[in-house]
N, C-alpha and C positions, 0 to 999 in steps of 0.2 A: 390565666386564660388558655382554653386547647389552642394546643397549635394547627395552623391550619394545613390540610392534607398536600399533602408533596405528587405533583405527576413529571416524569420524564419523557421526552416524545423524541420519536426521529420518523422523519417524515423524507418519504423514497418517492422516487417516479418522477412524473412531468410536472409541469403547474398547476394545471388543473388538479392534479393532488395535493398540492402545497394549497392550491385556497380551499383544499375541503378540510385540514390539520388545523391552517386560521380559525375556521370558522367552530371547529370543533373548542381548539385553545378559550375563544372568546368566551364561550358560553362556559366553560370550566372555569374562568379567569371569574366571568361574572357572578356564581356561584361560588368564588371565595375560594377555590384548589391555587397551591399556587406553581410553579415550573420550576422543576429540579434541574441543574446543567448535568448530573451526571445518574445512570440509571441505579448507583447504589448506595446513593443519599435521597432516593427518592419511594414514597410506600407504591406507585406502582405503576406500568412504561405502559404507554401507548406505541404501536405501530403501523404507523400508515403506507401500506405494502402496494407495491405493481407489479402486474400478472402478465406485463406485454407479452416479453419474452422469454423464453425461457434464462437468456442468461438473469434478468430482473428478477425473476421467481429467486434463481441462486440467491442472488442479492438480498432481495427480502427474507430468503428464509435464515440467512447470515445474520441478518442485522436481528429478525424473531429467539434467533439460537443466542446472540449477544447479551439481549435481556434478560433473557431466560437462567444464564450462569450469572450474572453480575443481581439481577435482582430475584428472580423466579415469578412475579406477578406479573404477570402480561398478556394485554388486551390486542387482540387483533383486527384491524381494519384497513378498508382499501381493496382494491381492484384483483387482487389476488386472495381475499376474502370471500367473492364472491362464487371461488372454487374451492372450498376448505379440506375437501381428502386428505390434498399434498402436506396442508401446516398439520393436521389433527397428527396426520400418519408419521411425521418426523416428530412433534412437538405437542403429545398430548397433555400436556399439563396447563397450555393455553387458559387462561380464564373464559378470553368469550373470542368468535371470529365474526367479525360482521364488514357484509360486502360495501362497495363504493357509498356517497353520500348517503348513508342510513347514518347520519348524525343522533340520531333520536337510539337508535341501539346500543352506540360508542356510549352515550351517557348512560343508558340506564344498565350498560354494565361496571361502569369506577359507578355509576350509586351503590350498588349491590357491594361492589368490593370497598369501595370508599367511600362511606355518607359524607355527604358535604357537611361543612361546621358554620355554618353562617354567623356573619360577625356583620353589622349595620355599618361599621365604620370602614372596613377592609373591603366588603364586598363593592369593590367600585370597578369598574372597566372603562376605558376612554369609550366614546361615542362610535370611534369607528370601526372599534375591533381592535383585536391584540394582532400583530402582522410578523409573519417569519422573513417579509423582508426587507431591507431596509427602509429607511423612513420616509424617505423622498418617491421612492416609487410604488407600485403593487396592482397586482395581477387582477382584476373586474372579470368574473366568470359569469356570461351572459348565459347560456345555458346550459344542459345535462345531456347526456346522450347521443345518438347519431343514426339518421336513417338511412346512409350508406349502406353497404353491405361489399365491401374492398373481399379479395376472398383471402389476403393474405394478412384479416386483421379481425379478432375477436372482441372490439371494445361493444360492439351493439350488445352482446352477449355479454358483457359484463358488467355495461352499463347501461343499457336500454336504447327505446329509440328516444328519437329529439325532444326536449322538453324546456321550450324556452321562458326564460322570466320574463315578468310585464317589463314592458319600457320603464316606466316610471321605477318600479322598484331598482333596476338596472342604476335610473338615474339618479334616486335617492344615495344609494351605496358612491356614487362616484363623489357624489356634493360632499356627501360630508368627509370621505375620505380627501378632495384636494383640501377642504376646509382646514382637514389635521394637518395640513404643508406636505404633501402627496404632489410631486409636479408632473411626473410619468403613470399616466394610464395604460395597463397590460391588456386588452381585449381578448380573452381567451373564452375557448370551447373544444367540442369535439372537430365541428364546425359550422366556423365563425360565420362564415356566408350563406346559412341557410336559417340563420335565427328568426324566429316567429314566423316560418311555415308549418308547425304544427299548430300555432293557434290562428292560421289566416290572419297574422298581419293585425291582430286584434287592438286597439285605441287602448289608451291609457290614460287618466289625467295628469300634465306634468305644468306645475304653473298656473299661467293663465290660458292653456292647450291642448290639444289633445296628440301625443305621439302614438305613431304605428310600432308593432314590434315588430322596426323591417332593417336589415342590416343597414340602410343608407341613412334610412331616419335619425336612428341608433347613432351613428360615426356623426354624424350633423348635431343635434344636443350633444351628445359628449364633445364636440371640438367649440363649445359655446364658454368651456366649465374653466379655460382658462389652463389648462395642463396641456404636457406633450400626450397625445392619441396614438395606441401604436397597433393595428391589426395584427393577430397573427392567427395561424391555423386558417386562413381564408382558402375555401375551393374556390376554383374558378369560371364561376358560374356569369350566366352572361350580363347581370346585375351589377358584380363588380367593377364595370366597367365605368358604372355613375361615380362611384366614389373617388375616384383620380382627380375628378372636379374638385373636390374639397381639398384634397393635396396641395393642387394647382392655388387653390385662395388659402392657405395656411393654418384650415381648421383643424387639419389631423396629420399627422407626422406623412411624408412622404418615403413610406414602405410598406411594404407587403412582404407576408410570411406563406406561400402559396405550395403547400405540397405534391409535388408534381407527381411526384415517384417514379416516373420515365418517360421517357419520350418516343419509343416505339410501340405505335398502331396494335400491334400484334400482342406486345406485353402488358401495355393499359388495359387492353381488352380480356387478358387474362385475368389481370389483377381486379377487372371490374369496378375502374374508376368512375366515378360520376361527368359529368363536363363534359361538354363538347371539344376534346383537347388537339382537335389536327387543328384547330386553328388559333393556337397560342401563340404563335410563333408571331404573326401577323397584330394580336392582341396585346403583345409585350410593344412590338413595334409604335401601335398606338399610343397606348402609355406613357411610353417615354416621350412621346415627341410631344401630349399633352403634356405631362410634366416631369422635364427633362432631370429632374433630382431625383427621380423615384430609386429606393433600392430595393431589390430584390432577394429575399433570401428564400430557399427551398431545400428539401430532402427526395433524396433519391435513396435506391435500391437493385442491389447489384445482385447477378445469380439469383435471379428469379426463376421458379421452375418454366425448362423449355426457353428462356434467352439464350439466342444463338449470337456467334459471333458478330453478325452482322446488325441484329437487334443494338449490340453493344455500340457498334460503330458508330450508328443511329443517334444511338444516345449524346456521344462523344460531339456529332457533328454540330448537333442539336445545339448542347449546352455553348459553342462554341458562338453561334449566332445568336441566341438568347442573351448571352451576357449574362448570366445568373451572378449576383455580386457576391451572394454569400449563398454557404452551402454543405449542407452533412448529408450522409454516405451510408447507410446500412448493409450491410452484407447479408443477403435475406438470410432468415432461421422460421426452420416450421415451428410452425404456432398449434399444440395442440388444442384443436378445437375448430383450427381454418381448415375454410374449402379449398384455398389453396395446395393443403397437402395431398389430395387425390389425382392432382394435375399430372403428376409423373414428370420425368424428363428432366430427374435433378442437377444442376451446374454442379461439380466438384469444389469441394474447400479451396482449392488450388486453383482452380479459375475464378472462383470469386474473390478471393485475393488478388489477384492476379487485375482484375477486372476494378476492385478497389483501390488499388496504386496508381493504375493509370487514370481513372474518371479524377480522383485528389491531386495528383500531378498537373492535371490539364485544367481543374480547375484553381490551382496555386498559379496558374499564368494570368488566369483572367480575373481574378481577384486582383492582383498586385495590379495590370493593367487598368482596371476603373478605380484603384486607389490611387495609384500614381497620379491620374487628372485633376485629384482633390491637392494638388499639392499646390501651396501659393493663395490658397481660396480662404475664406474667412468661412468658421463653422461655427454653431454656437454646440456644445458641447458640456452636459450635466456632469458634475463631478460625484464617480462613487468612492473612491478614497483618495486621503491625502498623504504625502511622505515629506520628508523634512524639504526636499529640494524638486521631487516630482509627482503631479498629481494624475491620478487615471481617471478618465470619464470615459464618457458616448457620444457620439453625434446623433444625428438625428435616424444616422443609417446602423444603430447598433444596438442589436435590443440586448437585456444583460445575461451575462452567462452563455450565451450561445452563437454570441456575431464577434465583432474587434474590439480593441478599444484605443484610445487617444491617449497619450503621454503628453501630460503640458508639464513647460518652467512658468513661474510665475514668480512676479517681483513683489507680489503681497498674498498675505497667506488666503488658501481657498478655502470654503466649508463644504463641507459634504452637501450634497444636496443642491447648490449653487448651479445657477447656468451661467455659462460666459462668453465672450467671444473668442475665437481663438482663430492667431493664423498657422495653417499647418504647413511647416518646412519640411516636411520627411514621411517617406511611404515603405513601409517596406510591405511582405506579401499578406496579411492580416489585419495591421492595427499602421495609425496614423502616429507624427510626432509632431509638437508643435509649440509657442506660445501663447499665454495670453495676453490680444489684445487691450488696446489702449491705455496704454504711459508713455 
């Protein structure tokens, strides 16, 4: 019998690129290819590359050069595809380059280099997709592109404007993924809070009903399915404001992923954020006092062109009264291709640094300060691995990879994927310590 074709993948960037590699794997998977762990046991490497930044470019063109000595067959795709000079001009030998979700390209280049061998018995794929991440969680990408137009961000141009999926299909993907024992839903997009305003909000059949494709609708059936719900990438549009209700009654994880990127008038306005943002402050206020667990995670951006000293302060004050619980930190880098880079009036390396120790310092106080209050409290906390003696999970305030995490003892052994209750004795500035309840 032929053996069946070997692919090796490694997949770069944010989530939203890792569900477009899934989806890519699935349909490879289902056509009988099967996944090599290393690129020179395998006939030939996928890379799914990000063009945010330029240090990302470095990265991808790194990881495209790695393929390229270890096996020499190598396909390119992703968000830095959709600008190929740079890969062609380092790395001519590339097989094919093809930009963000053109899934349909990715394939018809491994055809061209590797026909599939179909085999009736082998060609099988689970129902819900082959998943790069663990098994208990995974990333639901509601929709494609973004009508923003930030001037210090080229994804519209790299990935278009908005393109939302029907509700239903949204909801079909979620079923059957908790079905496969999936307990964490990831809500991702460009953004989250503006899904199905390119198609007006358009009905779908789901059931015995009809859903709108409207962010609230959306967060309402998915918090029905039985899984943790965890928004992130959410603008803060004045809509969001509904969905704190469902927090409040238990349907969807109480946090929000809400990128701020600053807090001075002057700079938002440069940067050309969407949102009405002077009145967040008052907004977060409400929030909380609706539903007093909410957490908050956000990114921000330092040495922006023309942030002045005081802009900074601004920010610092800002974040101070906000209480942001969790929080990452860019040091801006021009993007070629942003409007931002015309702005003039560049921050120095050295004040942006400079400007990045103290925003991380100050917000290393207020993180430890609203973990400390969790201390004594009963959390329930999903476990992503386990060790002989201590297990790491998430609360409900932790989404993975990018927020804390919780260290439990336990007096019988955990499983991966398990939710528990747990009381936490210890806080230090990031992550919780604790056991688990009830013995």
């Amino acid at each position: 019998m032929e053996r069946a074709p070997r692919i090796s993948f490694t997949s770069l960037g944010c989530p939203k690129a890792l569900v477009d590699s899934e989806r890519i794997i699935t349909r490879l998977r289902a056509e009988g290819y099967e996944l090599a762990r290393k690129h020179d046991g395998a006939d030939i490497v996928i890379v799914n590359t990000c063009g945010f930044l330029d240090s990302a470019k470095q990265e991808s063109l790194g990881a495209i050069g790695e393929a390229m000595a270890e096996n020499g067959k190598v396909i390119v795709t992703g968000c830095m595809g959709a600008e190929p000079e740079q890969i062609e001009a380092a790395y001519p030998g590339v097989l094919s380059i093809t930009g963000p979700q053109q899934y349909e390209s990715v394939l018809e280049a491994v055809h061209r280099a590797l026909p599939p061998v179909h085999n009736p018995h082998l060609d099988l794929v689970p129902p819900q997709g082959v998943k790069l991440t663990p098994r208990h969680y995974a990333y639901l990408k509601i929709s494609e592109g973004c009508n923003n137009r930030c001037s210090f961000c080229i994804i519209p141009k790299l990935r278009g404007d908005l393109v939302s999926r029907p509700a239903n299909d949204v909801l079909r993907e979620a079923e059957r993924l908790v079905a496969a024992g999936v307990k964490e839903l990831l809500v991702i997009s460009q953004d989250t809070s503006a899904y199905g305003v390119d198609v007006k909000y358009a009905e779908s059949p789901w059931k015995d009903r009809q859903v709108r494709a409207k962010f609230f609708d959306l967060a309402k059936e998915l918090g029905e399915l039985g899984a943790w719900v965890r928004l992130q990438y959410v603008y803060p549009y004045p809509h969001v404001d509904e969905v704190i209700g469902l927090m409040t009654e238990g349907k969807i994880l109480p946090y929000l992923d809400i990128p701020f990127q600053h807090a001075s008038p002057e700079v938002l306005k440069a940067m050309k954020r969407p949102a009405a943002q002077e009145k967040t402050l008052a907004r977060i206020k409400k929030w909380r006092e609706q539903c007093p667990d909410l957490t908050l995670r956000s990114t921000f951006i330092v040495g922006f062109p023309g942030e002045t000293d005081s802009d900074f302060a601004y920010l610092l004050d800002w974040l101070e009264e906000a209480e942001i619980d969790r929080l990452g930190c860019f040091k801006y880098e021009p993007v070629a291709g942003a409007a931002s880079n015309a702005i003039g009036h560049a921050v120095s390396d050295e004040v942006k640094q400079e400007r990045w120790n103290a925003l991380m310092a100050r917000q290393q106080k207020i993180s430890a300060r609203r973990l400390k209050r969790k201390v004594g409290t009963r959390q329930q906390i999903i476990i992503d691995e386990v060790g002989p003696t201590v297990a790491k999970g998430r609360s409900k305030a932790d989404a993975p990879q990018i927020d804390g995490a919780v260290y439990l003892s336990s007096r019988r052994p955990l499983k991966v994927g398990e939710i528990v209750t747990a009381k936490i004795e210890r806080a230090d500035q990031y992550d919780l310590h604790g056991s688990v309840a009830g013995f």
